[in-house]
TORKOL-4160 file (C-alpha; in steps of 0.2 Angstrom, whole numbers, padded with zeros to 4 digits, m for minus):
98
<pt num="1" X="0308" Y="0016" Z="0239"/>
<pt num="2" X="0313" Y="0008" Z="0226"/>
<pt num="3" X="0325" Y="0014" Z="0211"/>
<pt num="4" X="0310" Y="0016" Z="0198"/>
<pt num="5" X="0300" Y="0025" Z="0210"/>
<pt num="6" X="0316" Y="0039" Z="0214"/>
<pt num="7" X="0320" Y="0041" Z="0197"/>
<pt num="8" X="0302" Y="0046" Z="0194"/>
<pt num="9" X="0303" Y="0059" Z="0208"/>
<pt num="10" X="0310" Y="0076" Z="0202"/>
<pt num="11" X="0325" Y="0080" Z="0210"/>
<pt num="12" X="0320" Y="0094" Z="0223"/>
<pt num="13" X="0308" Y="0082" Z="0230"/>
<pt num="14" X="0321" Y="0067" Z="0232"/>
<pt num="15" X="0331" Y="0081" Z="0241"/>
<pt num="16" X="0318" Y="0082" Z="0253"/>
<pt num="17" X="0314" Y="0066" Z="0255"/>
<pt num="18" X="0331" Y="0062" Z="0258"/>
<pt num="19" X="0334" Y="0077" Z="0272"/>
<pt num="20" X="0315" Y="0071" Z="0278"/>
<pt num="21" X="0321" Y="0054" Z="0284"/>
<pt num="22" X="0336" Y="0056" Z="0291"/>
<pt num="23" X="0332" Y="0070" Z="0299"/>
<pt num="24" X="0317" Y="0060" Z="0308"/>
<pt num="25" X="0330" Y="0047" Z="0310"/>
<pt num="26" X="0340" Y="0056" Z="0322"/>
<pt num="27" X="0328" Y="0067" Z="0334"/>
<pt num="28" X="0315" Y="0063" Z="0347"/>
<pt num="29" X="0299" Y="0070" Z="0337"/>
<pt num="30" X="0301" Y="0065" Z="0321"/>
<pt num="31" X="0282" Y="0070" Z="0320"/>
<pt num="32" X="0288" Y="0088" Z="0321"/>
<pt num="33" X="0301" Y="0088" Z="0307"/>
<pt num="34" X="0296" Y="0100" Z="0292"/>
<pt num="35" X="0307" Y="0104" Z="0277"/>
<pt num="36" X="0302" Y="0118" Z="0264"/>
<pt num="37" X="0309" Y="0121" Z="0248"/>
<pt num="38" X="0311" Y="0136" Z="0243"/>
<pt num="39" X="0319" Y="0139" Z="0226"/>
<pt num="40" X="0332" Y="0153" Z="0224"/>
<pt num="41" X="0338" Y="0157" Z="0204"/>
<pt num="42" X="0354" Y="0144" Z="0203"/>
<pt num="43" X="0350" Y="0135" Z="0218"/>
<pt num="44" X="0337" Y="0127" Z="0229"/>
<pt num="45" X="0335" Y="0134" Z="0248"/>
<pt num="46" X="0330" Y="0117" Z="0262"/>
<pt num="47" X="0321" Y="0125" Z="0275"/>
<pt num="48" X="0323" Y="0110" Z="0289"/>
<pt num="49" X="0310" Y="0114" Z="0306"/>
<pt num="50" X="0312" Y="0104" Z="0320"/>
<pt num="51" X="0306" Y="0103" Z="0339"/>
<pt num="52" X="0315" Y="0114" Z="0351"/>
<pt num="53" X="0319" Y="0100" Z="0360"/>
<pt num="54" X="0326" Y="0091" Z="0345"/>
<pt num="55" X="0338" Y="0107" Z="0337"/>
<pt num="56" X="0353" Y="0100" Z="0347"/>
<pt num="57" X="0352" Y="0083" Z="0338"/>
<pt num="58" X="0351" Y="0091" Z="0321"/>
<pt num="59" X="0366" Y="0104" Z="0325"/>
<pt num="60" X="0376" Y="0089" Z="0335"/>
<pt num="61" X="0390" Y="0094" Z="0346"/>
<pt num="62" X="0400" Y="0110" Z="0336"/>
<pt num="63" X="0388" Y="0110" Z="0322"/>
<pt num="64" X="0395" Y="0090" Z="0315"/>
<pt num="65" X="0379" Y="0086" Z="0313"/>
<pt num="66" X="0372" Y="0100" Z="0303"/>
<pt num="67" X="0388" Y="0100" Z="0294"/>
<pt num="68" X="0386" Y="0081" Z="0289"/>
<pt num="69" X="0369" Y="0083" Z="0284"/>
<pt num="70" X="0377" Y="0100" Z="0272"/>
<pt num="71" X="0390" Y="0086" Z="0267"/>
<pt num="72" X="0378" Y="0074" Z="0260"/>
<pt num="73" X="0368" Y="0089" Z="0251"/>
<pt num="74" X="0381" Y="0093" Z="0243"/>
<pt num="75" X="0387" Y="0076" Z="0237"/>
<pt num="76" X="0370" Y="0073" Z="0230"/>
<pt num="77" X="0367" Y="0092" Z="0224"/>
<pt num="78" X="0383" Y="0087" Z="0212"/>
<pt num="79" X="0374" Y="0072" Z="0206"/>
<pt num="80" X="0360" Y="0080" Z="0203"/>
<pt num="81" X="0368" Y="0095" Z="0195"/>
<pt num="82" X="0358" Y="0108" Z="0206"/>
<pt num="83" X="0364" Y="0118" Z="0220"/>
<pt num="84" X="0355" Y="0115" Z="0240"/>
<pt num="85" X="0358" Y="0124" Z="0254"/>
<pt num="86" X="0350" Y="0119" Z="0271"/>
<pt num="87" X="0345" Y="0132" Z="0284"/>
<pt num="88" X="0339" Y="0124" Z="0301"/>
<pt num="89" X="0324" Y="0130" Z="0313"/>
<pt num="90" X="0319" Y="0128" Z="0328"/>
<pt num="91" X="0300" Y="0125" Z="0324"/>
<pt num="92" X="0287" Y="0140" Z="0327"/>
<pt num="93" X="0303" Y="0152" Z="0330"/>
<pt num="94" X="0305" Y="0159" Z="0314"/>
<pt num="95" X="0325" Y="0161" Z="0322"/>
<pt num="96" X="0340" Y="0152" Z="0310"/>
<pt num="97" X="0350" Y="0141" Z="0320"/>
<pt num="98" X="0361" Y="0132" Z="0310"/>
């Protein structure tokens, strides 16, 4: 996407986006990778579902992955002058994992 294009994109949906892609980036179904927002009052709530065979990619190795991806919202969430918080799935679970 181009820079036009993004800035015509509210910013909850350039947040999901943004998780979208890496998030498919990094696992072995990227077919299965779902992201719900849910907004909260002051904040905006990610709701990231992956494979079950794909959760330990998203967590990483003592939570560094999640933890990088919660990094990066937060760094955008301060450009975009809303709050994100990202809570991880195992897909058809319903179970938080991350």
């Amino acid at each position: 996407m181009n820079e036009a294009t993004l800035a015509a994109i509210e910013p909850t949906e350039r947040m999901k986006q943004l998780i979208l892609e890496i998030v498919q980036a990094l696992v072995d179904q990227p077919d299965d990778v779902s992201v719900e927002m849910l907004a909260d009052h002051d904040a905006t709530v990610i709701r990231l579902r992956v494979a079950h065979e794909d959760i330990g990619k998203v967590i990483g190795k003592q939570g560094r992955t999640a933890r990088s991806l919660r990094t990066i919202l937060g760094a955008a969430s301060m450009k975009l002058h809303h709050r994100f918080a990202l809570d991880i799935l195992e897909d058809g679970d319903g179970r938080q994992t991350g």
